[in-house]
C-alpha positions as semicolon CSV with decimal commas, in nm:
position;residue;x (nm);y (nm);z (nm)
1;X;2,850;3,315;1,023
2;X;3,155;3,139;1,021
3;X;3,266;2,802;0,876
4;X;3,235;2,632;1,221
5;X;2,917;2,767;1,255
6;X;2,838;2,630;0,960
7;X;2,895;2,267;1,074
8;X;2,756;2,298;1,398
9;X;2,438;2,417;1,220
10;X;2,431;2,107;1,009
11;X;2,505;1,810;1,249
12;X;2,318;1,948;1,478
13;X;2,019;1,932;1,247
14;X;2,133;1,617;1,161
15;X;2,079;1,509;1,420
16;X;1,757;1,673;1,551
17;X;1,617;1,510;1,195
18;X;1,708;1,187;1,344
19;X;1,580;1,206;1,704
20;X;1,213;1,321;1,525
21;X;1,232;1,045;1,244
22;X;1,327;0,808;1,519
23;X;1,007;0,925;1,824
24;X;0,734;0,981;1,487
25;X;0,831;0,626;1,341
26;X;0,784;0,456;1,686
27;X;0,468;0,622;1,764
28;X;0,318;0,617;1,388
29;X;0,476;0,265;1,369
30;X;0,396;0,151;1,686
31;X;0,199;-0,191;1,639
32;X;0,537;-0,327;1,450
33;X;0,694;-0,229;1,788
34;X;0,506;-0,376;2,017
35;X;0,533;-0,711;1,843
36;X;0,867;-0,725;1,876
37;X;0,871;-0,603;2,232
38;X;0,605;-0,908;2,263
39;X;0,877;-1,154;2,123
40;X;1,162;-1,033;2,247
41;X;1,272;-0,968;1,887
42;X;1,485;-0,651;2,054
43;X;1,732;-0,694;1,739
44;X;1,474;-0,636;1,491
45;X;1,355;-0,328;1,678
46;X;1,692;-0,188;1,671
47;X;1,726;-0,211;1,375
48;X;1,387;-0,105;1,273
49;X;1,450;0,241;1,448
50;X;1,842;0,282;1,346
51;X;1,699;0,259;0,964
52;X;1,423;0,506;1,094
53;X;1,659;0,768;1,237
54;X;1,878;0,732;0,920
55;X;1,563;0,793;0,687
56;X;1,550;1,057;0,950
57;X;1,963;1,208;0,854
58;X;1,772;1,215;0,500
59;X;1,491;1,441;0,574
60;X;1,711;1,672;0,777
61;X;1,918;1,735;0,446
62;X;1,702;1,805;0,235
63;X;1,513;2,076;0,528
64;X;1,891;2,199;0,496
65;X;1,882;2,231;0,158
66;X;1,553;2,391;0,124
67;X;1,686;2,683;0,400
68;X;1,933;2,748;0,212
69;X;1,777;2,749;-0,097
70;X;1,508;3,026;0,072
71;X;1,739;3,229;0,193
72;X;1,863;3,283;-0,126
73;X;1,545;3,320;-0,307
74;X;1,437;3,540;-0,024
75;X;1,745;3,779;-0,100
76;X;1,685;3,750;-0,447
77;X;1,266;3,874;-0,365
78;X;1,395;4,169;-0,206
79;X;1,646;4,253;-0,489
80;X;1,336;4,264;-0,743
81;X;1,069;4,396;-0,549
82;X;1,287;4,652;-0,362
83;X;1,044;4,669;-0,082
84;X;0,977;4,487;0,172
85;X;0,622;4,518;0,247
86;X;0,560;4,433;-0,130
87;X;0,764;4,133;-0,097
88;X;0,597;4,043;0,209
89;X;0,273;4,060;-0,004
90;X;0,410;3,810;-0,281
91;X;0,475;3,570;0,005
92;X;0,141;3,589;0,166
93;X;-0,029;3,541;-0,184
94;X;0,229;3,235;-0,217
95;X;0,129;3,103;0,133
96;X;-0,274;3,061;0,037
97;X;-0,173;2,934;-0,317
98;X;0,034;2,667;-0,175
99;X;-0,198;2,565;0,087
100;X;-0,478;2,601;-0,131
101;X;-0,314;2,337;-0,425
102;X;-0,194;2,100;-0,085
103;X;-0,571;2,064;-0,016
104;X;-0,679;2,045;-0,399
105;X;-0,446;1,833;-0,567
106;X;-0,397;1,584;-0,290
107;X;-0,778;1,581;-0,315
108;X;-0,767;1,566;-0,712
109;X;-0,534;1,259;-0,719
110;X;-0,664;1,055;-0,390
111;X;-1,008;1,120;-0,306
112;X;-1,239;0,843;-0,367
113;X;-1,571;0,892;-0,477
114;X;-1,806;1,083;-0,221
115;X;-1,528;1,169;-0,036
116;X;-1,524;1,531;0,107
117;X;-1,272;1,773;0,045
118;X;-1,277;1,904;0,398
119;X;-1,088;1,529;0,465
120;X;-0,756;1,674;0,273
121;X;-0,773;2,031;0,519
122;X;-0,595;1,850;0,801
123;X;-0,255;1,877;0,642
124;X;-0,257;2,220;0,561
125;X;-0,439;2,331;0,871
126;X;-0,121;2,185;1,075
127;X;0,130;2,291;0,909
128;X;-0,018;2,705;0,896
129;X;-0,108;2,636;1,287
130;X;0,264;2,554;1,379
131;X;0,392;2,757;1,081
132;X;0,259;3,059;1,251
133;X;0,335;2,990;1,571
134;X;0,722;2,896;1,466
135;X;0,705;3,262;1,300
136;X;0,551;3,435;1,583
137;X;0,884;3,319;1,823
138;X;1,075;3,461;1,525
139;X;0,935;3,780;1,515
140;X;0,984;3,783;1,896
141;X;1,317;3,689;1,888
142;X;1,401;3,905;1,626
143;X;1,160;4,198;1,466
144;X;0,820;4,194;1,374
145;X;0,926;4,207;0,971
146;X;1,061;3,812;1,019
147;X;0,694;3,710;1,061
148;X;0,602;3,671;0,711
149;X;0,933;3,512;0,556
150;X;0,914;3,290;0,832
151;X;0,556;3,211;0,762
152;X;0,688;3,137;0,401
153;X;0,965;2,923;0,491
154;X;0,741;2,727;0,735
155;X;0,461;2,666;0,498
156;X;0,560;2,706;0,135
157;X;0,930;2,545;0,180
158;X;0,796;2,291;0,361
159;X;0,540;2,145;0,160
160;X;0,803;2,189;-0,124
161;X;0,995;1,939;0,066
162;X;0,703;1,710;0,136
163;X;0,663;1,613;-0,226
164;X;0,837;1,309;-0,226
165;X;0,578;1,153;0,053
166;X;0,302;1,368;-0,076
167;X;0,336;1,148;-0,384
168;X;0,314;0,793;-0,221
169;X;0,080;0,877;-0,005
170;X;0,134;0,649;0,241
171;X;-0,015;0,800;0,580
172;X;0,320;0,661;0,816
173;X;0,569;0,822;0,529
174;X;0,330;1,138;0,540
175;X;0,342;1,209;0,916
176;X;0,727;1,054;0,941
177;X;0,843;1,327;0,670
178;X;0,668;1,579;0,796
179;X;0,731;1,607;1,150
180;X;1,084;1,584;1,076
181;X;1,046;1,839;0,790
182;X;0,913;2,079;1,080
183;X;1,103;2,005;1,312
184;X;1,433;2,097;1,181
185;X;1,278;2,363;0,947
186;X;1,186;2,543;1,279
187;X;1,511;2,450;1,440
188;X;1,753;2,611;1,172
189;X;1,475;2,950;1,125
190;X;1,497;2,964;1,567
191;X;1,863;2,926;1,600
192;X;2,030;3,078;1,251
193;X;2,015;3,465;1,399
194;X;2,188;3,340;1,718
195;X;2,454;3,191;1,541
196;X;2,498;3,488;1,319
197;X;2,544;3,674;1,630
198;X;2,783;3,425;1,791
199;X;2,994;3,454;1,474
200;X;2,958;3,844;1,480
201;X;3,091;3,814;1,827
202;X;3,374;3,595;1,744
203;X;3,473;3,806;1,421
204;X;3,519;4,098;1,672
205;X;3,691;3,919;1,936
206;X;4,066;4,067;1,842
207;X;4,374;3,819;1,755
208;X;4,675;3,702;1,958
């Protein structure tokens, strides 16, 4: 991939971070809204949703940063396990672990008393539904072997990223985050082999 590339790749997940921090906040935040639509207070809500779809710019960095860091860890994986299909199993064992600990320690640290754990599975059930599906139009796009790292980067990366909410634990900042999170996690996974073939095609494309 090339250096323009590059920057396409990240305003253009800049922006798709801010278009989803912008449509979650307005529909998690929607009561604050609809009082100033009642009021005609259209300056406030402006300015509510610009500060919303720069929280938004945020989120879509550090998605950026967390691709990037996975695609180097995911190199270095298949440098020390020198197959594959073994590396693939390290990643599936890292999958339940991390959804497993979402569930537990989010239970451990919030749960009131008589509260079920089965409250804290709705996280973790979202984010491995869409996770696989995000990695199922990856493997179709690309090969059948992208499934699982995709999986990975979906699910484990992801909640990596999610910390920062995880640990206020306030439900808008929860959903906010992590729509974005997905959002442009499964944006730079969907589009990153079509840009490496864009720039393959460039490369090839012979000088003047």
């Amino acid at each position: 991939m090339n250096s323009r590339n590059w920057v396409r790749l990240f305003l253009s997940t800049l922006l798709v971070g801010g278009v989803t921090s912008g449509i979650v906040g307005i529909i998690v935040r929607w009561n604050e809204f609809q009082t100033s639509l009642t009021t005609f207070d259209f300056v406030e809500m402006l300015s509510v949703l610009l500060w919303l779809i720069g929280v938004g710019f945020i989120f879509s960095i550090i998605s950026q940063m967390g691709f990037f860091a996975y695609l180097t860890v995911h190199r270095f994986g298949l440098g020390i396990f020198k197959s594959a299909k073994l590396w693939n199993i390290v990643q599936v064992v890292l999958i339940v672990f991390a959804l497993g600990d979402l569930v537990y320690l989010r239970y451990n640290a919030f749960a009131k008393e008589g509260e079920s754990i089965f409250g804290y599975m709705g996280f973790a059930i979202i984010i491995l539904v869409i996770g696989a599906i995000i990695a199922g139009i990856k493997s179709k796009q690309t090969n059948k072997g992208a499934f699982v790292p995709a999986l990975f980067f979906m699910v484990v990366v992801t909640i990596i990223e999610w910390v920062p909410a995880l640990r206020v634990n306030k439900e808008s900042w929860l959903y906010i985050m992590l729509y974005s999170l997905i959002v442009c996690n499964a944006y730079q996974l969907l589009i990153l082999h079509k840009l490496n073939e864009k720039g393959k095609t460039t490369n090839k494309k012979p000088s003047k």
